[in-house]
N, C-alpha and C positions, 0 to 999 in steps of 0.2 A: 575679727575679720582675718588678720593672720595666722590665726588658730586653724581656721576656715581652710586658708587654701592650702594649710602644711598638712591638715588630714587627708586634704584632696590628692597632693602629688605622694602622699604614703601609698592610697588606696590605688592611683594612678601607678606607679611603681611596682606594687603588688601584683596586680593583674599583669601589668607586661613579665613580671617574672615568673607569675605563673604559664603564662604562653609558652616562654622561652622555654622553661620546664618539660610542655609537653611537646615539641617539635623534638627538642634533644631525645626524648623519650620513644618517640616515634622515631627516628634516624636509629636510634640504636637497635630497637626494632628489626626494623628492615634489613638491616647489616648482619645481625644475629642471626636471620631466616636466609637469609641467601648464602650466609657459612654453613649452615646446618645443611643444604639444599646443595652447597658444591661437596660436604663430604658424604652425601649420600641419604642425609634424611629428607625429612618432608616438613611442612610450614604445618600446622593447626589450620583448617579452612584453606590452606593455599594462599599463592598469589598467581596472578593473572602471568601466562605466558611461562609461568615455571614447572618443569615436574620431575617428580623425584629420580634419583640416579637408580637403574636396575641392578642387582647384582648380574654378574654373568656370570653362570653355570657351563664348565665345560660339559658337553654330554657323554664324552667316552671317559671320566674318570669321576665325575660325581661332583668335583671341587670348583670352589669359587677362584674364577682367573683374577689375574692382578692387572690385566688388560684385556682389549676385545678380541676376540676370535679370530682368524684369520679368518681370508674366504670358504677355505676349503681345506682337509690334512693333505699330508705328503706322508707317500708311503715309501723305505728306502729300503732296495736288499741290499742285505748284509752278510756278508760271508761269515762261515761258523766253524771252519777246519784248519786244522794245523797252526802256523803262526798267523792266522787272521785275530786270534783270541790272545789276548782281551782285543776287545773291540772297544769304539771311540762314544760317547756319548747314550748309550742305551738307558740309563739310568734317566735323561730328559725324556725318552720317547714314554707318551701315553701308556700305548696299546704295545707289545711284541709276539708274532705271531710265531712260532716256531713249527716249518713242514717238513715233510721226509724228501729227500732228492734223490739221485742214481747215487750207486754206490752205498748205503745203509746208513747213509750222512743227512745233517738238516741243515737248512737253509733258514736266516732270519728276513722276517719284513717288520719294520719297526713303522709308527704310524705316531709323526708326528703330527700335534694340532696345538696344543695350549702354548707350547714354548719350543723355538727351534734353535739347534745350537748351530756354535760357531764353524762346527767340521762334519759332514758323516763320511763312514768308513770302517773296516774295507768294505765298498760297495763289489757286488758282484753279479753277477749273468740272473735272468730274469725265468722263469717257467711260464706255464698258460694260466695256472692258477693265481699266480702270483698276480695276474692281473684282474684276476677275479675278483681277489681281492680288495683291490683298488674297486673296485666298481664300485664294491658296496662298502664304499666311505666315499663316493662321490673326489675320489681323491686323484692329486696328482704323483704319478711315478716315477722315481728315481734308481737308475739300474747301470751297469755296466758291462753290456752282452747279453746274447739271448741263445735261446733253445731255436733250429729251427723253427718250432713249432708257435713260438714266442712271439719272434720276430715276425710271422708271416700275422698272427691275433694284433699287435701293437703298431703296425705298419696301414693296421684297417681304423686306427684310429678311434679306438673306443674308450680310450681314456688319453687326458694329456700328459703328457711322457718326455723325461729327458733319459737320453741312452749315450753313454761312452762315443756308439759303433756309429751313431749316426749326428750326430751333435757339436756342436762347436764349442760347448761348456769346457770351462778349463781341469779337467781331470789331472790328478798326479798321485805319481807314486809315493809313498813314503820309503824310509831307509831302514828302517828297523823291521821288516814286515820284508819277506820272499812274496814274489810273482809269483801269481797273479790272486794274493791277496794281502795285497797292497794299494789300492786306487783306493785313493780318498777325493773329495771335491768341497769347495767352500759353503757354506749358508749364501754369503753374497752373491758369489756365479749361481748359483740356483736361484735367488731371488731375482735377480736381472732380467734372466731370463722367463720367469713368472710373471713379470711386470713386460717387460716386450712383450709378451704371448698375450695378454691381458690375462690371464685365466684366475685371477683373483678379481674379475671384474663383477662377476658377478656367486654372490653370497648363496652357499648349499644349504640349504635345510639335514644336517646330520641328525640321525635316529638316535635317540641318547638309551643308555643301556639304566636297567633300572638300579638303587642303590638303597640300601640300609639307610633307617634316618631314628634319630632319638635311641630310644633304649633297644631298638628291634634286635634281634638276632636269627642266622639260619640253625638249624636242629639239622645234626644231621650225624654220621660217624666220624668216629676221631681219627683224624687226618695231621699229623704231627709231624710225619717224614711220608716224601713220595719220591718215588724213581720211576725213571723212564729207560728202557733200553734197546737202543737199536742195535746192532752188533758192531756197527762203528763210528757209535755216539750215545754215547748215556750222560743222562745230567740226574741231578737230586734237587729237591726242596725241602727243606727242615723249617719246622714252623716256631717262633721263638714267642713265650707270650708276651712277655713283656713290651716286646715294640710290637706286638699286634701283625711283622712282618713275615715271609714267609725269605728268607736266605738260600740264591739260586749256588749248587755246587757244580762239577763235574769231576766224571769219573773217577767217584766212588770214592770223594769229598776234595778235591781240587779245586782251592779258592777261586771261584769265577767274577773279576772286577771290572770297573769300567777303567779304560786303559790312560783318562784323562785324570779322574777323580783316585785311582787305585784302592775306590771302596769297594766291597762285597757289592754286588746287586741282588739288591731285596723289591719284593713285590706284596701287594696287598692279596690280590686275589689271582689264583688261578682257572683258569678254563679249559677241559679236555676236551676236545672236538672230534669224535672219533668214526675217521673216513675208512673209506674202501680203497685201494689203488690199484693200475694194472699199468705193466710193462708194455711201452709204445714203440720204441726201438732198439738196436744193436747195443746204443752204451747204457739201459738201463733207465733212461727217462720215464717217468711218472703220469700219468693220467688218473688225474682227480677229479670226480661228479661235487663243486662246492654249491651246488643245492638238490641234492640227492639226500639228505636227511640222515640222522644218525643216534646210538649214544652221545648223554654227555653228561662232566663232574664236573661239580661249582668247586674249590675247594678256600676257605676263608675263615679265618677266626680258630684252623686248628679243625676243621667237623669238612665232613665231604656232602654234597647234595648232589643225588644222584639224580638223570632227566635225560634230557631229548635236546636235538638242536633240530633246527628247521631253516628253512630260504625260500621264498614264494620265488624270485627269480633273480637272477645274475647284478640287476641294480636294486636290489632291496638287502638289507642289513637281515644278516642271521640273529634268528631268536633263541635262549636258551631259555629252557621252560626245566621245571620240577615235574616228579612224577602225576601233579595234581594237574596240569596244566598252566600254573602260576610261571611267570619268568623269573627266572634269576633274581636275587637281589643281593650287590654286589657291594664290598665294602668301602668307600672312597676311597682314590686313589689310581697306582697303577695297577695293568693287568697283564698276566702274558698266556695266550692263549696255547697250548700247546695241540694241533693238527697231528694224530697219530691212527698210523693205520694197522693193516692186519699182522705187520713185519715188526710193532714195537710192544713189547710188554710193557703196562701200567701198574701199578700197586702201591696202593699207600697204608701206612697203619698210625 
């Protein structure tokens, strides 16, 4: 009889520790799956109420962000003459667009989106195109001073806009840097007033540019050094293989750094956009058709890809196509476009 009930509370024992076994088994379970599930995978079959984390793709540079997008970029001009250079953070901005201005000089628009730094500058005076630009990034602007022509386009409110001339943002000078390029202004004053304005309230759909993926490459000619020359502004790009980047110079190989970082500024891919212009006034001001269609050269991995650019209209993002019709395909990373019209010679070899 005590035989009896000593195999009963064995077997009774048993089983509650086989339960215990599977609850624990289950618990760890669950715990495993929802770690797996916060660093971004997914469960086998799921569980109810969860789903897996997206990556986010910026779409003007190809790469995976380490956070979420903003609403919308910010586009900043940026002065390009005399003691403006080096300039303050370019090396964070995405996109940089570089266009021809009066005088046979260029002007930068840098197009923040995945990460914004702590300072831009020197900011400078704005054109008509420049705000063209902005349109089609659905973007906000950042400027200090305008062209008449500027001021009277950006005054009708077609894109949202912070300006020196009209603004209560806290602008300042720096001390190392001669007037009037030297205005710099914070990330935080511009964010403040972003957030006052609402204009990050609501999320843009930006056009993503297309890009290289796995073993692709473009075919195209050997592009190893390029120079640009206006008569009173030339820059170079030397393409180095090893880091796959392209090292921006000026005139005629003068280190061109970012003036925070005092690295080289190197770029993945470059873009030649090649406009028309015509003289609007007395000092030389520019008039650009930026959807008037044109030339254009991909240039990436060292090979140039010769094509076309296109703009259906003033808020639609320019397409760069191959001579097939195909668009661009762009190598992750940064880009900087260069806008060059009939006053600058191109050449690469």
């Amino acid at each position: 009889m005590a035989r009896a009930k000593s195999a009963k509370k064995r077997k009774k024992k048993s089983k509650d520790g086989l339960l215990i076994g599977i609850v624990v088994v289950a618990i760890v379970a669950v715990i495993g799956g929802v770690g797996l599930y916060l660093m971004g995978g997914s469960l086998l079959g799921g569980l109810p109420d969860l789903v897996a984390k997206k990556e986010v793709v910026n779409p003007l540079t190809g790469q995976v962000c380490a956070e979420e997008l903003a609403a919308r970029p910010l586009v900043v001009s940026i002065d390009n003459v005399g003691d403006a250079v080096p300039q303050s953070w370019l090396s964070k901005a995405d996109l940089v667009y570089e266009f021809p201005v009066e005088g046979n000089q260029t002007r930068l628009q840098a197009v923040y989106y995945g990460e914004f730094p702590e300072t831009f500058g020197p900011v400078r005076s704005t054109r008509p195109y420049f705000v063209d630009l902005t349109r089609e990034y659905q973007a906000i602007f950042l400027a200090h001073g305008w062209s008449p022509q500027a001021k009277e386009y950006l005054l009708s409110d077609v894109v949202p806009y912070i300006n020196a001339m009209n603004s209560d943002c806290n602008f300042y000078r720096v001390s190392d840097k001669s007037a009037p390029h030297n205005s710099y202004i914070k990330w935080d004053e511009v964010k403040a007033e972003i957030d006052a304005k609402g204009w990050w309230d609501e999320p843009k759909e930006i056009k993503p540019f297309r890009f290289l993926g796995g073993s692709q490459v473009n075919e195209g000619e050997n592009a190893s050094k390029i120079a640009f020359n206006y008569s009173s502004s030339k820059c170079e790009f030397t393409y180095d293989p090893a880091s796959g980047k392209y090292t921006r110079t000026i005139n005629g190989g003068k280190d061109y750094v970012d003036h925070e970082t005092g690295e080289p500024i190197t770029v993945d891919n470059i873009l030649v956009q090649k406009v028309e212009s015509s003289r609007i006034d007395s000092y030389g001001r520019l008039r650009i058709d930026m959807c008037a269609g044109g030339d254009a050269v991909l240039l990436t991995n060292g090979v140039a890809v010769k094509g076309r650019w296109s703009r259906d209209n003033l808020d639609s993002r320019t397409v760069f196509t191959d001579e097939k019709g195909n668009e661009f395909r762009l190598t992750p990373g940064q880009s900087w476009v260069e806008v060059i019209d009939q006053n600058c010679t191109f050449t690469y070899n």
